[in-house]
N, C-alpha and C positions, 0 to 999 in steps of 0.2 A: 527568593527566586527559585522557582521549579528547575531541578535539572532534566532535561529533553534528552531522551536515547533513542536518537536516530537508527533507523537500520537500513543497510543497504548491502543489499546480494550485486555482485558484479560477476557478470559471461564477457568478456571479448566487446567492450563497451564502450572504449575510447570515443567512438566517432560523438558521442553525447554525454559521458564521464562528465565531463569538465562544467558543463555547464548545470548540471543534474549537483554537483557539489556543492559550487559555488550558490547555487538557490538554498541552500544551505547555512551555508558561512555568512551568506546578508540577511538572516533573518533579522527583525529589528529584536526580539528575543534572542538573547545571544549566549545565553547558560545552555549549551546543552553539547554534545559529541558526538558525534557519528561516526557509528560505528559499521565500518566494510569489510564486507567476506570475498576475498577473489577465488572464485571457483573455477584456479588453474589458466587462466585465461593465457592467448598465443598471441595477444593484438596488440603489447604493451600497457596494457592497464593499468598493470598493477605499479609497475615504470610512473605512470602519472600520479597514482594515488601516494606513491613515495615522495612524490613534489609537494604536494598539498601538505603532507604530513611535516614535511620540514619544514614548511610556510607558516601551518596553521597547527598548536598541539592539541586542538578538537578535534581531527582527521585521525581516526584509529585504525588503518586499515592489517589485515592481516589477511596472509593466504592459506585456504582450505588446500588440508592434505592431500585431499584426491576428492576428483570429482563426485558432488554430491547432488546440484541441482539448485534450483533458488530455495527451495525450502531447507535445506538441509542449512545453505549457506543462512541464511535469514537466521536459523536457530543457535547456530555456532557465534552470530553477533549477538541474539537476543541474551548468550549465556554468559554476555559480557558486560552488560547493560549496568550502570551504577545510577542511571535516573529515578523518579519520581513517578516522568512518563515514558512510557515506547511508542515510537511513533514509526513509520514506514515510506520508505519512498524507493523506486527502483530507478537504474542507474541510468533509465532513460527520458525521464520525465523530470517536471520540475515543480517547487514550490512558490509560491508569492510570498512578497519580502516581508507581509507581518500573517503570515499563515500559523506561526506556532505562537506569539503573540497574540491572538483574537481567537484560538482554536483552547489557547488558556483558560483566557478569560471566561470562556463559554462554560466549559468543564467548569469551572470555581462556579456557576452562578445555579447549576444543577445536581442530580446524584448519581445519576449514570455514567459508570466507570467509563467508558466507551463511548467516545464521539467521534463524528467525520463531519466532513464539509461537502460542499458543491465544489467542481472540476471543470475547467476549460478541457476540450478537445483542440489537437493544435495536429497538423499534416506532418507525418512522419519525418519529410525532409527540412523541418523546421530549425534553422540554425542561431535564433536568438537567444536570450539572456533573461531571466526573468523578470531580471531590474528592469526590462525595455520591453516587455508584454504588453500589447495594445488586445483589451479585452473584446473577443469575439461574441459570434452568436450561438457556439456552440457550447453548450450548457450539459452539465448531467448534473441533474437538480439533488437538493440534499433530502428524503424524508424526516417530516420532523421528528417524529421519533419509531423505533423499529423496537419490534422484541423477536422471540425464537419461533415462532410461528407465521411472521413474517415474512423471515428470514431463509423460512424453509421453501414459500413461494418464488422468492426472487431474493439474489444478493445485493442490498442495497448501498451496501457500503465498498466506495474507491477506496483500494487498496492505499493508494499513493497520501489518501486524509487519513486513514484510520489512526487513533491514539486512544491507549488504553494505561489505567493509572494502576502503578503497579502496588502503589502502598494500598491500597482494595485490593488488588487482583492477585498479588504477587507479582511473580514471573512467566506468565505462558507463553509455553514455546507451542509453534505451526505443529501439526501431527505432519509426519514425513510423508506425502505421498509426491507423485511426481508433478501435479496442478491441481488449483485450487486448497492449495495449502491455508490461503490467508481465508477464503471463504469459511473452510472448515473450522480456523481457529476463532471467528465472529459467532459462529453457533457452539460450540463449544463454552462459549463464554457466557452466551447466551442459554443455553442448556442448563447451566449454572445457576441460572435466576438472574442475573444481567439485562438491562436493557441499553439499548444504544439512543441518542440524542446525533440530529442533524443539524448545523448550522448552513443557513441558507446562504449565504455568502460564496462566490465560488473561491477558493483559497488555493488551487495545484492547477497542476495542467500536465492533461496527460496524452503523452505520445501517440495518436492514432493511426490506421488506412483513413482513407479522403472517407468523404461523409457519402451515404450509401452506399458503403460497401460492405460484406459481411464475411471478413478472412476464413479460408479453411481453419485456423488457428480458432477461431471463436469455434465452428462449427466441433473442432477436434474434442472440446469439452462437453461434449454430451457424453462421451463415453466416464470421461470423470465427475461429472457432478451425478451419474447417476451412480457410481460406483461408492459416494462421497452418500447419498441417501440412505443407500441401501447396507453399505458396509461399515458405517462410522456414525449415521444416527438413527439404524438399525427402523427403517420406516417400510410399513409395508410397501406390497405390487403397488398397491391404490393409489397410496399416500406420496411415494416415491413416482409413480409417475405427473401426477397433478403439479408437485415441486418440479420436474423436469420441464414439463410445462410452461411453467412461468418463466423460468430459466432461459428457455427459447424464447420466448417473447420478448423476454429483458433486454437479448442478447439484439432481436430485430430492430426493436424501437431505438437501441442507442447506437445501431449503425450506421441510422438515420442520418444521425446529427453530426 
């Protein structure tokens, strides 16, 4: 049985901790640990992730020295990692109960280190459980398969599916910047010679604004994915803006949904 190395960065996350976990702890796959970065948080977080941890000894949580960011935190878990695979979920969304079970299976039947799935959109103030997720219409579909030239038009892959097998890959950790940490480390991987595989299934759900909307928060990442083009896979004017491009488009069409 594969051991699963969860990661999860935690900010001041309580109000959806708990159930962001526990999507977790039911997977029907049940080898795996999750590992949490509290990055110093005021709101009791870390208070709850001590509950978990005395419940459940899969729950590894530990607190970051000083604030570093989700990336920083993410990589302080990843360097703790004792799985197989690494997989990612943040502390506000959730998984379905056989998402690392079928997200398995997929990886075994392929040879691309790196798969993801399709993801429900679910309304920020969503207060359920993912054992009780009645599936909507809101989709972000999976492509079936991506490589690094793809990848450079558009970020295809939810953060919240990605899993990457570390006996191929090693260990990689996120490059520190302050967003799009995880984008960067898909093409990194990918730069590598890596390709990624989609499973069409949608398997997580993830926290959004209501559908047609498009957050300052989305819009704030043009100034980082072109910083992410231009200074980390080193792409020309031309090239880096055609990628910015697509970026923006990706970002319109799935705020659609």
């Amino acid at each position: 049985m594969p051991l699963v190395s969860v990661v999860m960065p935690v900010y001041n996350s309580a109000a959806t901790l708990g159930a962001a976990v526990r999507s977790v702890l039911t997977q029907t796959h049940g080898d795996l640990e999750l590992l949490v970065t509290d990055d110093q948080s005021s709101d009791g977080s870390m208070d709850l992730l001590r509950e978990f941890a005395a419940q459940d000894e899969r729950v590894l949580p530990r607190s970051s020295p000083e604030r570093g960011g989700a990336g920083r935190a993410r990589n302080l878990a990843i360097e703790r990692a004792r799985g197989d695979y690494v997989a990612f979920l943040d502390s506000d969304d959730m998984w379905l109960p056989e998402k690392t079970e079928k997200q398995l299976a997929f990886a075994a039947e392929g040879t691309a280190p790196l798969t993801f799935t399709s993801y429900f959109k679910m309304d920020a103030d969503h207060d359920g459980e993912s054992t009780d997720w009645v599936p909507n219409g809101r989709v972000i579909r999976a492509r079936e398969h991506v490589d690094y030239r793809a990848m450079l038009v558009q970020d295809h892959i939810g953060a919240l599916t990605a899993m990457y097998d570390r006996n191929v890959l090693g260990t990689r950790l996120m490059p520190e910047m302050r967003k799009r940490q995880d984008y960067a480390l898909w093409l990194s991987i990918m730069r590598d010679g890596a390709d990624a595989r989609g499973l069409a299934e949608p398997l997580a759900v993830y926290r959004a604004h209501q559908a047609g909307s498009l957050s300052s928060n989305k819009l704030s990442l043009v100034e980082y994915n072109w910083a992410l083009y231009r200074e980390h896979e080193n792409l020309s004017v031309p090239r880096a803006t055609r990628a910015l491009a697509g970026a923006v488009w990706q970002s319109l069409r799935n705020s659609r949904i």
